[in-house]
Kinemage of the C-alpha trace (Angstrom):
@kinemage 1
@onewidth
@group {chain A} dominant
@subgroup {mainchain}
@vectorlist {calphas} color= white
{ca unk a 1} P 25.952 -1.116 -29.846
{ca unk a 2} L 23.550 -2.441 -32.687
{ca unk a 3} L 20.087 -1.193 -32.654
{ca unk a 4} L 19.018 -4.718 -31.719
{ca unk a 5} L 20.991 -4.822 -29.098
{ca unk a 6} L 19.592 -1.906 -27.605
{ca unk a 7} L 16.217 -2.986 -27.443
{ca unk a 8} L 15.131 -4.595 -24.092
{ca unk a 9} L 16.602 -7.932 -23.809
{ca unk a 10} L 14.288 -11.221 -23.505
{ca unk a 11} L 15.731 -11.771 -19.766
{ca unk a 12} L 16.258 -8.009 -18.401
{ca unk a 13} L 14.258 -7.909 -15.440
{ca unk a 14} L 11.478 -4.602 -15.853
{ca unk a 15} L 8.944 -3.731 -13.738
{ca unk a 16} L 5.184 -2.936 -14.621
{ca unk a 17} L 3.329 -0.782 -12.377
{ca unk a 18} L -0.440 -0.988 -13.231
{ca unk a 19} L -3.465 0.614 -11.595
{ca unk a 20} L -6.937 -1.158 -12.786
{ca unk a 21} L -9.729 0.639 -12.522
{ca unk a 22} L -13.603 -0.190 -12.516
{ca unk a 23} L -15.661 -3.179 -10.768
{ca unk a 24} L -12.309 -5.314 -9.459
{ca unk a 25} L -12.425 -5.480 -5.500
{ca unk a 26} L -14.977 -7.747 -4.462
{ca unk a 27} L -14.958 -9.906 -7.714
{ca unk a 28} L -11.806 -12.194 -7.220
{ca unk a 29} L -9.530 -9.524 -9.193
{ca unk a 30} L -6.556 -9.800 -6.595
{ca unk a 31} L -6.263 -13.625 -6.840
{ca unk a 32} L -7.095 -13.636 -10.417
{ca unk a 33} L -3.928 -11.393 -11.259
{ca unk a 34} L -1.600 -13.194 -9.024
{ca unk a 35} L -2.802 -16.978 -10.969
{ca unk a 36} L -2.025 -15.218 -13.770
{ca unk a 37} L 1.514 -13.382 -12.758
{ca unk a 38} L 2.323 -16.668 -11.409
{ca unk a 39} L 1.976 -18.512 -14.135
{ca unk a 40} L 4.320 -16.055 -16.226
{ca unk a 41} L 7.030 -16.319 -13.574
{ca unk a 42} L 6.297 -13.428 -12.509
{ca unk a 43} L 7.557 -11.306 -8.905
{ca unk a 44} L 5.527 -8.858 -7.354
{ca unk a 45} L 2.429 -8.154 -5.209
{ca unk a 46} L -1.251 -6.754 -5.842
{ca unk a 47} L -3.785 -4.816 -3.360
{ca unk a 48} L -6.875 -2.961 -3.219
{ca unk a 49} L -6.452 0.620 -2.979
{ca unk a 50} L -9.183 2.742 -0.409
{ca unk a 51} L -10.571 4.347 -3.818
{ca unk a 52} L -11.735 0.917 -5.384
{ca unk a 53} L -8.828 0.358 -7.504
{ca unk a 54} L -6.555 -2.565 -7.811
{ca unk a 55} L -2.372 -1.686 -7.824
{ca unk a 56} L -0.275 -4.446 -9.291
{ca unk a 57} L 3.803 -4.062 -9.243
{ca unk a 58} L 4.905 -6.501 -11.184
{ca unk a 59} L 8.404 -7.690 -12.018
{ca unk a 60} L 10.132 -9.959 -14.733
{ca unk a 61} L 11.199 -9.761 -18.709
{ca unk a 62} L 9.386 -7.381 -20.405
{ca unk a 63} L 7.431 -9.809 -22.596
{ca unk a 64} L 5.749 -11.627 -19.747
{ca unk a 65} L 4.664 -8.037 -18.271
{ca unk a 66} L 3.008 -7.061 -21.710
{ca unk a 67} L 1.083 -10.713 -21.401
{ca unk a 68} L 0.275 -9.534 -17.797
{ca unk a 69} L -0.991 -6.292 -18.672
{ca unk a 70} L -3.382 -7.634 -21.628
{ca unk a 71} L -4.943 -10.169 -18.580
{ca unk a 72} L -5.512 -7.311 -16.420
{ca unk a 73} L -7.407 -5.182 -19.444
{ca unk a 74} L -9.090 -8.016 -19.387
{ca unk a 75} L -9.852 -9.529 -16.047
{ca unk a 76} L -12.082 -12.598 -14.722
{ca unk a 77} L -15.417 -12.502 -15.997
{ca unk a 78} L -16.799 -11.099 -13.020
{ca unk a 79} L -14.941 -8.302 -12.739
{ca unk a 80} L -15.588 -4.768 -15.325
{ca unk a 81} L -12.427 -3.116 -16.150
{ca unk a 82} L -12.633 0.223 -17.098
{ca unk a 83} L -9.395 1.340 -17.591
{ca unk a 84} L -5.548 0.156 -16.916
{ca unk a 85} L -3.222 2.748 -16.493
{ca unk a 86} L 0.504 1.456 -16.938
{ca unk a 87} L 3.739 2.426 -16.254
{ca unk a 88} L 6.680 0.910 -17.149
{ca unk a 89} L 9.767 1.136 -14.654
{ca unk a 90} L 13.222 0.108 -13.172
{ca unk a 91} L 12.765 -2.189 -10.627
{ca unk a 92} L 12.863 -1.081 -7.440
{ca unk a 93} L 12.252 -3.297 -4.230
{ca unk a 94} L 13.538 -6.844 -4.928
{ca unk a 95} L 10.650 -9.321 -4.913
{ca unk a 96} L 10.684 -13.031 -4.309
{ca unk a 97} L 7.514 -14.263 -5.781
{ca unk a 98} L 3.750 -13.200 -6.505
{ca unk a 99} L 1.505 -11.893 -3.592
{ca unk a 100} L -1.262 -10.340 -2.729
{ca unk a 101} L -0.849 -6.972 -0.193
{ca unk a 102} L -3.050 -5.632 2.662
């Protein structure tokens, strides 16, 4: 195997687990993320978390979860996003499309 051909192919499915801290429950985060997953073609849900953070499990090539991950650093203009932490792993639970979790 090349060394190109070890890199992470343009259609392996990966899966990005983020946790977004800072002003993002309240402000339209949850619905924000999934407009945006969405319209990468992404899988995968979003919820608030009892501490005032925002999870997001997201699943698709590993391109569209980088593009994902800059929106959430950045977030709608009324949220404040402190801080993203990301993790980058094998997908797990096999999602059907984009949704937001209670």
């Amino acid at each position: 195997m090349s060394q190109s051909e070890n890199k992470h192919s343009p259609t392996q499915v990966e899966e990005l687990y983020a946790i977004v801290q800072g002003w993002v429950q309240g402000v339209g985060f949850r619905q924000f993320v999934v407009q945006q997953a969405r319209a990468l073609h992404l899988r995968g849900y979003t919820r608030n978390k009892s501490n005032g953070d925002v999870e997001v499990v997201a699943q698709g090539p590993r391109l569209a979860l980088e593009q994902l991950l800059e929106h959430l650093r950045q977030g709608p203009s009324t949220a404040d996003v402190r801080h993203v932490e990301a993790e980058w792993r094998t997908p797990g639970e096999a999602m059907s499309n984009f949704t937001i979790r209670w």
